[in-house]
N, C-alpha and C positions, 0 to 999 in steps of 0.2 A: 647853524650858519650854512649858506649856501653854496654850495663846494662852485667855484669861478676854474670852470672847463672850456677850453675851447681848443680847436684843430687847425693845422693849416700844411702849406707845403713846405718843405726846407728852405726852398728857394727865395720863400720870402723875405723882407727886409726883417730884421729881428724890432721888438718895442720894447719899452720899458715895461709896458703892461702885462709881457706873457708870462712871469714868475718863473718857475721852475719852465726848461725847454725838453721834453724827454721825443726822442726818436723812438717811433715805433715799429719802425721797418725791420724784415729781416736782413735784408741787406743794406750796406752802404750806399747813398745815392749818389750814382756814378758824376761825377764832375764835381762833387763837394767835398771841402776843403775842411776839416775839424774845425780848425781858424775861423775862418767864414759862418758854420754852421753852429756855431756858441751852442751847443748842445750839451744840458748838465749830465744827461745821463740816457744812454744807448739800452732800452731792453728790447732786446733780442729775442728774447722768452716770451715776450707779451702777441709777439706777432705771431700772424697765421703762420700755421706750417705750412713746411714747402711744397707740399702735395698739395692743401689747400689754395695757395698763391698761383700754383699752376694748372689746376683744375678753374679757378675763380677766370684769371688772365684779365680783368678787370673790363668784364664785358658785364656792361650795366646790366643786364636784363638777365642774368644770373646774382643779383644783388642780394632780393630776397635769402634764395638760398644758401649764399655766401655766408649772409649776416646770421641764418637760424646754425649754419656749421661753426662758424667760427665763435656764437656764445656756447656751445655746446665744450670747444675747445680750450672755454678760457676755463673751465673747472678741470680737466684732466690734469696729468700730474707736472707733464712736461711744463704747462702753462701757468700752472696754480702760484707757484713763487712770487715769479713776475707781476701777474694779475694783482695778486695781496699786495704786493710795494708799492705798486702804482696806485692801488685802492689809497694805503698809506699819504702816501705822497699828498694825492686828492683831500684826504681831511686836512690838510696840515698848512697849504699854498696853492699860491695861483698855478693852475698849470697847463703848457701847450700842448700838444701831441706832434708831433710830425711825422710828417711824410711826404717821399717826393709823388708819390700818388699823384696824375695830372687832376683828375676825379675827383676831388677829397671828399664829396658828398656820397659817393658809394664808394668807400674805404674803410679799411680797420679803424682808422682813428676815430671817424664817425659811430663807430658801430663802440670801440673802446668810449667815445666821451657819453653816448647816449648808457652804456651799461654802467659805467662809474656814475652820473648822477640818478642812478636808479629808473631809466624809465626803460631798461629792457632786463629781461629775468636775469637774474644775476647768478655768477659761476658760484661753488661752493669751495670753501677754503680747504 
C-alpha cells in the first residue's frame, strides 16, 4: 500500500483528509492555539536540531545542504525514536506533517515526507 504523506503549514484550515496531524517543529508556532492546531501528536525529536535550525535560518539556497544534514540527523541517536514512530505512523494512516515553515517546500517536513515515502536515503533504526 502506498503510504498517503503530505505537508503543510499549521496555519492552515484542518480537512477531513489529513488522517493523523503530527507537528514537526521544534518549536511551538508562535500565535497557535492547541485548540485551533487539532494536532494528534507534537514530535519534537523528529525535528532538526537547534544548531541545525539556526545555521539553516530558512535561507532557501542553503536547502540542499540542509536537506543532506538533516537526513544524516534523522538516524543519530537523539532523532532515531522519533524518526521510527513516525516511520510507524506512516505505515499505519494517512498523515500531515506540519509546520509553521512559511517555505514548506524547503522544510523538514518536505525533506521528513520525501524520506518516509522512500525517495531519499533513509536513516537507520
Amino acid at each position: 500500500m502506498k503510504k498517503q504523506i503530505k505537508y503543510r503549514r499549521i496555519y492552515e484550515e484542518t480537512s477531513p483528509r489529513d488522517g493523523k496531524r503530527v507537528l514537526v517543529d521544534r518549536v511551538w508556532p508562535r500565535g497557535m492555539r492547541s485548540e485551533k492546531a487539532q494536532v494528534d501528536e507534537w514530535l519534537r525529536d523528529v525535528a532538526p536540531s537547534t544548531e541545525l535550525r539556526k545555521w539553516y535560518g530558512h535561507e532557501s539556497s542553503r536547502f540542499t545542504e540542509f536537506r543532506r544534514r538533516y537526513l544524516d540527523e534523522l538516524g543519530d541517536s537523539e532523532h532515531r525514536d522519533a524518526a521510527g514512530h513516525l516511520r510507524d505512523l506512516a505505515d499505519h494512516d494517512k498523515l500531515t506533517l506540519l509546520t509553521a515553515t512559511k517555505d514548506v517546500e524547503h522544510s523538514q517536513a518536505a525533506v521528513l515526507a520525501e524520506w518516509l515515502t522512500g525517495g531519499a536515503r533513509r536513516a537507520t533504526r
